[in-house]
C-alpha positions in Angstrom: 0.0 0.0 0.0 1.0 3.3 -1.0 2.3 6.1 2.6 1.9 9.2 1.4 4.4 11.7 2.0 2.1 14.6 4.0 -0.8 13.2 6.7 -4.3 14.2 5.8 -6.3 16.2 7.5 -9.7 16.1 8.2 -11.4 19.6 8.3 -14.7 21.2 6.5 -13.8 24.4 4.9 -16.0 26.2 2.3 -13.8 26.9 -0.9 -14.4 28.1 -4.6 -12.8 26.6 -7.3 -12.3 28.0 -10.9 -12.5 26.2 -14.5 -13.4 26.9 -18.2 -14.3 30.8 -16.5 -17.0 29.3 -14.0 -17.0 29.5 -10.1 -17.9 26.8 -8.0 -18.6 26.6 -4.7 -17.2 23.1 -2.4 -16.1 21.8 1.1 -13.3 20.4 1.9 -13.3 17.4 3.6 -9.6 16.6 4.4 -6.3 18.7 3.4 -2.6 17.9 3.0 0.1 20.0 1.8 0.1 18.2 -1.8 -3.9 17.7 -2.4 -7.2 18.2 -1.2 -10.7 16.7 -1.0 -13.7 18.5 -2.3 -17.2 17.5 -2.0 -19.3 20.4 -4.6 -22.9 19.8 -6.9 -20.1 19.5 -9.7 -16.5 18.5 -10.1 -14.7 19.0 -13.3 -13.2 15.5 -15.2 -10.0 14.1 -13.8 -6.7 15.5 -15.3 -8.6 19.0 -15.4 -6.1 21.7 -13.7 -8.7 24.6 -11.7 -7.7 27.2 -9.1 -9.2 26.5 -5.5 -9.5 29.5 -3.2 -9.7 29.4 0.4 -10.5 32.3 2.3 -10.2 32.2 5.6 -10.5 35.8 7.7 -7.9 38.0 6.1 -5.9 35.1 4.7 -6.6 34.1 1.0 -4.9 31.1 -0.5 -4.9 30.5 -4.0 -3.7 27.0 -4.7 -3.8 25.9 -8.6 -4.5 22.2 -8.3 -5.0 19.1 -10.7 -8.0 16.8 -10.7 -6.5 13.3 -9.8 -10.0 11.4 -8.6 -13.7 12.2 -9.4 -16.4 10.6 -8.1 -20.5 10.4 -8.3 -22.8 9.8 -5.6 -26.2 10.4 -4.6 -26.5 14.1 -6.8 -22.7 15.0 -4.9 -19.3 15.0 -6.4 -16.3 14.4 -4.4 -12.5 15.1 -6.1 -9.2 14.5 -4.8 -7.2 17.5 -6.2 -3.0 16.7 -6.2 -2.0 20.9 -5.6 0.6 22.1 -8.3 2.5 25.0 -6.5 2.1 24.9 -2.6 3.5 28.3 -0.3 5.3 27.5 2.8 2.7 29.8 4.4 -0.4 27.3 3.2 2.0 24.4 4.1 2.3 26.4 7.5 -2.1 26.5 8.1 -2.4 23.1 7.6 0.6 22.0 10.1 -1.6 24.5 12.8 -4.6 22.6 11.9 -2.5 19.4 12.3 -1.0 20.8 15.8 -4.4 21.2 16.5 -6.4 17.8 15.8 -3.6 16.0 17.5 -3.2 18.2 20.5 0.8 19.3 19.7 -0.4 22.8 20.7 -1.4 22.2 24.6 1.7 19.5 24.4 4.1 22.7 23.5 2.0 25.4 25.6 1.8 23.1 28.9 5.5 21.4 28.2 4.2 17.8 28.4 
């Protein structure tokens, strides 16, 4: 079985996501620093690049990401997106959300 390189992270964030001049509007489900998991009313065909956005307060990321998995279910689409150019500072959110989850912030506040 395939490790992958970053640990997923599950977390519901609203996003918008770009292709052939169209916004769409998603969640996403779980988040690494090399892909994502959206769940939207539509997801474009796999091997289709789009733009994601992810606002959150004054922070806007824009991640240019490749469709690498769609699915169809029950009138929802899920797609795993691979990200094509990652910052250190989105790298950087999702370690905090990480730190977060798995409790490495009270661990490094409280010195246990």
């Amino acid at each position: 079985m395939e490790q992958r390189f970053f640990k997923r992270v599950p977390e519901k964030i609203r996003v918008d996501f770009y292709h052939n001049n169209k916004t769409y509007e998603g969640t996403v489900t779980n988040l690494s620093c090399t892909g994502l998991h959206i769940k939207a009313d539509m997801c474009p065909p796999n091997d289709t690049d789009i733009e994601v956005v992810l606002i959150l307060g004054d922070e806007v990321y824009r991640l240019p990401a490749r469709v690498t998995r769609r699915l169809h279910a029950n009138d929802l689409c899920c797609c795993g997106t691979e990200l094509r150019d990652t910052s250190s500072r989105y790298c950087e959110f999702v370690s905090t959300i990480q730190d977060y989850q798995d409790g490495s912030h009270f661990k490094k506040r409280t010195g246990q």
